[in-house]
ROSE-4610 file (N, C-alpha, C; in Angstrom, 1 decimal, always signed):
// ROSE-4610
residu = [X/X/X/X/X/X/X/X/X/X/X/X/X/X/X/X/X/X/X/X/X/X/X/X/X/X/X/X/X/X/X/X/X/X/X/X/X/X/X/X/X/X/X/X/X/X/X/X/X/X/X/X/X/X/X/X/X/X/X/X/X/X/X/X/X/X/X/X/X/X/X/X/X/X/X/X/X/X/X/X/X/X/X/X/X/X/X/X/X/X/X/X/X/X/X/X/X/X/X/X/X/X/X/X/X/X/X/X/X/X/X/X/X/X/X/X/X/X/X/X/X/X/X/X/X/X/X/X/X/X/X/X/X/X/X/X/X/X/X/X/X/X/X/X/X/X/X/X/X/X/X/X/X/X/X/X/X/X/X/X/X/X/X/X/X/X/X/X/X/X/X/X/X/X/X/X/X/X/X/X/X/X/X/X/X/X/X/X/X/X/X/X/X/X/X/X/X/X/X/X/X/X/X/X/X/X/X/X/X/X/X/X/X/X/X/X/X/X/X/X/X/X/X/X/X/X/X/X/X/X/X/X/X/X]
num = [1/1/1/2/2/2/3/3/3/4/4/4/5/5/5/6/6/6/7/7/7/8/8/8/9/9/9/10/10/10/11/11/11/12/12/12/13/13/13/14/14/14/15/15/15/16/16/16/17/17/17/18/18/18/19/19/19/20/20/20/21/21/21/22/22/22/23/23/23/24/24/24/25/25/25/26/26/26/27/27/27/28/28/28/29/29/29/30/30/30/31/31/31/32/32/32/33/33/33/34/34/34/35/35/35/36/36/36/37/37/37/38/38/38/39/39/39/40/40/40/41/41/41/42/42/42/43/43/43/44/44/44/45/45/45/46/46/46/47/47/47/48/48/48/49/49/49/50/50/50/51/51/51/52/52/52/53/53/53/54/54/54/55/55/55/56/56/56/57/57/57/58/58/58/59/59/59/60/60/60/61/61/61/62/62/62/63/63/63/64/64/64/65/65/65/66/66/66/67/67/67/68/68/68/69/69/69/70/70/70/71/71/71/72/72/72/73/73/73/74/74/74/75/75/75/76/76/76/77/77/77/78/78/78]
x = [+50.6/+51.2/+50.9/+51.8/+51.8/+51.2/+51.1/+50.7/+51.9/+52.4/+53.0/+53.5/+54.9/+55.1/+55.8/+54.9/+55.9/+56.5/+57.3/+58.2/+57.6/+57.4/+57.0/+57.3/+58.5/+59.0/+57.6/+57.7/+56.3/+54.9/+54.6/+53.4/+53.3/+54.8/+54.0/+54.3/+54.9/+54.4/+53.6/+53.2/+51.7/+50.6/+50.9/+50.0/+49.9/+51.6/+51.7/+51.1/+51.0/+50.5/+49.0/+48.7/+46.4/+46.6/+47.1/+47.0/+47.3/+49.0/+49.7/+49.4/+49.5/+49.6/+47.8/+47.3/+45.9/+45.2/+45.8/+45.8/+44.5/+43.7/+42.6/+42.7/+42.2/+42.9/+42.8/+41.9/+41.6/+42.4/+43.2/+43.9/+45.7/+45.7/+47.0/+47.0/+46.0/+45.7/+45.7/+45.5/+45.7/+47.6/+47.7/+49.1/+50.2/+50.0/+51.1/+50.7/+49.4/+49.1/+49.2/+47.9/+47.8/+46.5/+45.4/+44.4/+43.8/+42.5/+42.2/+42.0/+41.8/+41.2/+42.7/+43.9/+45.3/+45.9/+45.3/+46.0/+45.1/+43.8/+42.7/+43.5/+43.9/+44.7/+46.0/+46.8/+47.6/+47.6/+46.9/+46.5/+46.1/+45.6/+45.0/+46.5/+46.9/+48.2/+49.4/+49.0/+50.4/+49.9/+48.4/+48.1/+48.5/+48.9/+49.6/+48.5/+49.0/+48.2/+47.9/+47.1/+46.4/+47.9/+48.2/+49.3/+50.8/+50.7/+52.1/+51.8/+50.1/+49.4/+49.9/+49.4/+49.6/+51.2/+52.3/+53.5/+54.5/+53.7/+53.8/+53.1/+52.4/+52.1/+52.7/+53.3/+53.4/+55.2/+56.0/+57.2/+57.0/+55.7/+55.5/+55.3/+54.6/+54.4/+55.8/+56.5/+57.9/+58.8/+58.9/+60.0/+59.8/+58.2/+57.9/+58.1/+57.9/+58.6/+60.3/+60.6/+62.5/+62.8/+61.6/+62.5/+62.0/+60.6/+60.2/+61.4/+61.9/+62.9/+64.3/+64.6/+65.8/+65.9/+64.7/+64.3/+64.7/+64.1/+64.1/+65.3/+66.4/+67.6/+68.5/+67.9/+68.8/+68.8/+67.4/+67.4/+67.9/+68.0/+68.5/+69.9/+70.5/+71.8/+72.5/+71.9/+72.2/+72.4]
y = [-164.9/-165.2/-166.6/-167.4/-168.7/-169.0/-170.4/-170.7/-170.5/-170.5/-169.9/-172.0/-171.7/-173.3/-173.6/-174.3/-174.0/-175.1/-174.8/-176.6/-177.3/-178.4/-179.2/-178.7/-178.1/-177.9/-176.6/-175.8/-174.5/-175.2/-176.1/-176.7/-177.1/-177.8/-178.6/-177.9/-176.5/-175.9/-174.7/-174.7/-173.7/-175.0/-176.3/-177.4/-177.2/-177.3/-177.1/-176.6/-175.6/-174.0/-174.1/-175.0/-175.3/-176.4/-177.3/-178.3/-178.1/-177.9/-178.1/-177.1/-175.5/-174.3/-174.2/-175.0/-174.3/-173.0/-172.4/-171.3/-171.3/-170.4/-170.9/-170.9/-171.4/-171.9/-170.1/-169.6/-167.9/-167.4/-167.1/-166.5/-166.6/-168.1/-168.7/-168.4/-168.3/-167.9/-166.9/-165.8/-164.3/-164.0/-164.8/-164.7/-164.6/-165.8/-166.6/-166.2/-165.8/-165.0/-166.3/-167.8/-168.9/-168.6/-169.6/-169.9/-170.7/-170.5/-171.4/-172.9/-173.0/-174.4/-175.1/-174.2/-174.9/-175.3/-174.9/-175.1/-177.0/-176.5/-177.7/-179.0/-178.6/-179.7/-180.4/-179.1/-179.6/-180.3/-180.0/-180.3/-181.7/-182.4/-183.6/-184.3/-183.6/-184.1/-184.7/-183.7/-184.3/-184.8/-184.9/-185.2/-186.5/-186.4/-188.2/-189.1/-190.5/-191.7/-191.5/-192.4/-192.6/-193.5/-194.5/-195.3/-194.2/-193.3/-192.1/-191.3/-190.9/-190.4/-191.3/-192.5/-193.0/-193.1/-193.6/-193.4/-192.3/-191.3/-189.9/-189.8/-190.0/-190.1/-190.8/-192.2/-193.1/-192.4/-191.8/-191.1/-190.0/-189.2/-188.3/-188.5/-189.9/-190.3/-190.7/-191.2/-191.6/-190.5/-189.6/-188.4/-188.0/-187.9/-187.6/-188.3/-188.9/-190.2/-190.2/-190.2/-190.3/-188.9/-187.6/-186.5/-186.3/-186.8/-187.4/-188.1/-189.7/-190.0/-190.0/-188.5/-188.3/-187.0/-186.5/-185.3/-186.1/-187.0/-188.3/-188.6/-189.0/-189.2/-188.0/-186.8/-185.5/-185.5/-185.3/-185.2/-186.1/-187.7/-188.5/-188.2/-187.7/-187.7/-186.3/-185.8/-183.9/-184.4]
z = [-84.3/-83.0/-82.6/-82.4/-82.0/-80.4/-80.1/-78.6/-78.2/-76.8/-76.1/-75.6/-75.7/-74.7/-73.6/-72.6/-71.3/-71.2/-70.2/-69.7/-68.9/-69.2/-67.6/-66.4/-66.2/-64.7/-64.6/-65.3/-65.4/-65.0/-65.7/-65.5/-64.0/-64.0/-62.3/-61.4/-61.4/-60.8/-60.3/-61.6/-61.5/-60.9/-61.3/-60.8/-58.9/-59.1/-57.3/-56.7/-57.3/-56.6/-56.2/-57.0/-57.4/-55.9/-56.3/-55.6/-54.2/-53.9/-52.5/-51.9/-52.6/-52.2/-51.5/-52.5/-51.9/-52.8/-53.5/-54.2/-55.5/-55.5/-56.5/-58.1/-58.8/-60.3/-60.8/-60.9/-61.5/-60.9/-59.7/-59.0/-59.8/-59.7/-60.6/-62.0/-62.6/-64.0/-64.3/-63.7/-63.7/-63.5/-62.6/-62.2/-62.9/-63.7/-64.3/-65.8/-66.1/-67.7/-68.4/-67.9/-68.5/-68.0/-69.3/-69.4/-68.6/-68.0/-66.8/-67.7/-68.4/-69.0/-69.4/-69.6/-69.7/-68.3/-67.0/-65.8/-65.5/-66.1/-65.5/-66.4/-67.5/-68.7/-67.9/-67.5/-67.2/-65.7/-64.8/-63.2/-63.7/-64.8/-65.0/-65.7/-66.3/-66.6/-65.5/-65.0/-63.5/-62.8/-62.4/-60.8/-60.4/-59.8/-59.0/-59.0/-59.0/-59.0/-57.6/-57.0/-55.7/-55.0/-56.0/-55.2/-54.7/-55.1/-54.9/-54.0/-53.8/-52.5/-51.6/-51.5/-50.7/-49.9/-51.0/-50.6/-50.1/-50.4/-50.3/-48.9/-48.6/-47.0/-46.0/-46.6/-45.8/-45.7/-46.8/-46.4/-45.4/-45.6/-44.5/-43.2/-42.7/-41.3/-41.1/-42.0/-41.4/-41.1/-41.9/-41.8/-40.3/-40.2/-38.6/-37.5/-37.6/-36.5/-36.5/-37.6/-37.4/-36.9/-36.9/-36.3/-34.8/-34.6/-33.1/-32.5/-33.0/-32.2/-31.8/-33.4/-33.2/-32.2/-31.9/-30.8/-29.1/-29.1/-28.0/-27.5/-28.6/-28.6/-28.1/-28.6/-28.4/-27.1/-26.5/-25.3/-24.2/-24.6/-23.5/-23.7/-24.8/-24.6/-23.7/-23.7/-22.5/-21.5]
């Protein structure tokens, strides 16, 4: 019986799940019927650079503010 191969798009989001979801690695690993030491491989494999955190925030404070001022707008226009 061979290893089993998943796709990237599988990986990052079983990664998702550890990271964004919050979800615990044995929980996801039980889940998904993947090895906890292949989630930890692959969580190291995807995890974003600090510079993409960062950018990744800095699109998040913006998206909030353009729905802040397009709320603003809604309203002065009624």
């Amino acid at each position: 019986m061979g290893k089993p191969n998943f796709s990237d798009e599988f990986k990052r989001d079983a990664v998702a799940q550890i990271i964004e979801r919050g979800y615990p690695v044995v929980e996801v690993s039980e889940r998904l019927g993947v090895s906890q030491h292949s989630l930890y491989v692959w969580k190291r494999q995807f995890a974003q650079r600090p510079e993409d955190d960062a950018k990744d925030g800095e699109i998040r404070r913006l998206k909030r503010e353009l729905a802040w001022v397009t709320e603003e707008r809604d309203i002065l226009n009624d």
